[in-house]
N, C-alpha and C positions, 0 to 999 in steps of 0.2 A: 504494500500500500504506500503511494506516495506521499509523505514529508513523515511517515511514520518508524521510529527509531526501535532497531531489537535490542532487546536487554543481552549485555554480558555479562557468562557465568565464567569466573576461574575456577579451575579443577586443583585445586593441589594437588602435584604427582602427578598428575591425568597421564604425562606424558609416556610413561613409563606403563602404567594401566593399559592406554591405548594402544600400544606396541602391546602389550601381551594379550588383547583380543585379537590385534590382528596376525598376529606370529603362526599360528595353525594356517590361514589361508595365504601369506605369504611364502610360505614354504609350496603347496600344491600351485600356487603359480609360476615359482622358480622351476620344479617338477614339469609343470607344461612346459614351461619354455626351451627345458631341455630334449621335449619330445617333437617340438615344433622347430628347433634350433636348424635344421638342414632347409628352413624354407624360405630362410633370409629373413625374417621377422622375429620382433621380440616384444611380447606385452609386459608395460611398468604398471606395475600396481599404486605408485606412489608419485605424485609430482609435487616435489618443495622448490620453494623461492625463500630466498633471505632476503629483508628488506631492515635496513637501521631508519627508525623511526622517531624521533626524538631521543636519541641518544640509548634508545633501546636495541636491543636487537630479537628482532622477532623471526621467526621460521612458521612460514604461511604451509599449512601438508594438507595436500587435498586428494581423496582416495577418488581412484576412478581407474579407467581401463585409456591408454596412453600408448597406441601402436609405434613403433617404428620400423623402418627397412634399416639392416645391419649389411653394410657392404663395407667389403677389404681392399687397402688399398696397400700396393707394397713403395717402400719411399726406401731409400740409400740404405739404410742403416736397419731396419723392421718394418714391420707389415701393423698399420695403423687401420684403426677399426672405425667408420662413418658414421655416423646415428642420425636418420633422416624421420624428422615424424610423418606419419601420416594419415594421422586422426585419431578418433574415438571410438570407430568403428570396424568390424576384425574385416583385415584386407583384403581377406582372400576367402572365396567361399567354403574352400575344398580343407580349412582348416578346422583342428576340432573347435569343440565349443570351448573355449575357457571357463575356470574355475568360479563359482560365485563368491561372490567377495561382497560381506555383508554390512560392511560402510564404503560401497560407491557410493560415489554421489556425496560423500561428507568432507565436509574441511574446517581444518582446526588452525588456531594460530598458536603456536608454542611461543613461550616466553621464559627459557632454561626448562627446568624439570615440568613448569606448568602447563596448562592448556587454559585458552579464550576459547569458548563455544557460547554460540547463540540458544535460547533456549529448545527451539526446532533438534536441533544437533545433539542437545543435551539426552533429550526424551530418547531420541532415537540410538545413543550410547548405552542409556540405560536399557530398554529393551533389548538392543544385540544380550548385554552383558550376562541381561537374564534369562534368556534365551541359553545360551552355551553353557552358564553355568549348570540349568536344569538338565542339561544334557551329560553334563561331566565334562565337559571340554575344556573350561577353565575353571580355577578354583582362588577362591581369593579377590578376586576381582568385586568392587565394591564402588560404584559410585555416589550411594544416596540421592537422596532426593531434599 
């Protein structure tokens, strides 16, 4: 809604929390990429930007699916690796499906150990959380409410 402002929430520690929900589906997509590795493509599950903001330093993570084409190039001395993006969307039809990754779509600002999330982001942290937790999948993992 236009001229209307989201509340932020810090997460003490988030950062470190977050990295441990996401660490199970990080791994299956390192796994894919390894299976899909001969087809010149590579999916990033993660794209950060660091931005200094007022003498801060903040690290922008925003989960989503992040294609590239991986081409080699040999130069004098070693053989250097290209990284070309090429969307959002898997590039090739004939590849498999990739792993679901249960915060696409979210993005968090770190601030050292912390996280900034909006409350939209928040809700939807807690739910993955509890979600895996009831499964056994992570254990420990706590955000509150």
């Amino acid at each position: 809604m236009p001229g209307r402002t989201r509340k932020s929430l810090r997460i003490k520690g988030g950062y470190n929390l977050l990295m441990s929900i996401f660490s199970p589906y990080r791994k299956r997509i390192y796994k894919y990429n390894e299976e899909i590795r001969d087809s010149g493509y590579y999916l990033k599950p993660i794209h950060v930007v660091y931005r200094l903001l007022e003498g801060r330093k903040l690290k922008y993570v925003y989960f989503g699916r992040y294609w590239y084409r991986v081409y080699k190039t040999r130069g004098k001395e070693r053989t250097k690796l290209r990284w070309i993006y090429v969307g959002r969307d898997k590039p090739d039809p004939h590849l498999p499906e990739p792993p679901i990754n249960p915060l696409e779509g979210l993005a968090v600002v770190a601030e050292g150990e912390d996280i900034l999330v909006d409350e939209r982001t928040f809700e939807a942290l807690v739910k993955i959380a509890e979600n895996l937790a009831s499964r056994g999948l992570i254990q420990g993992v706590e955000f509150g409410r």
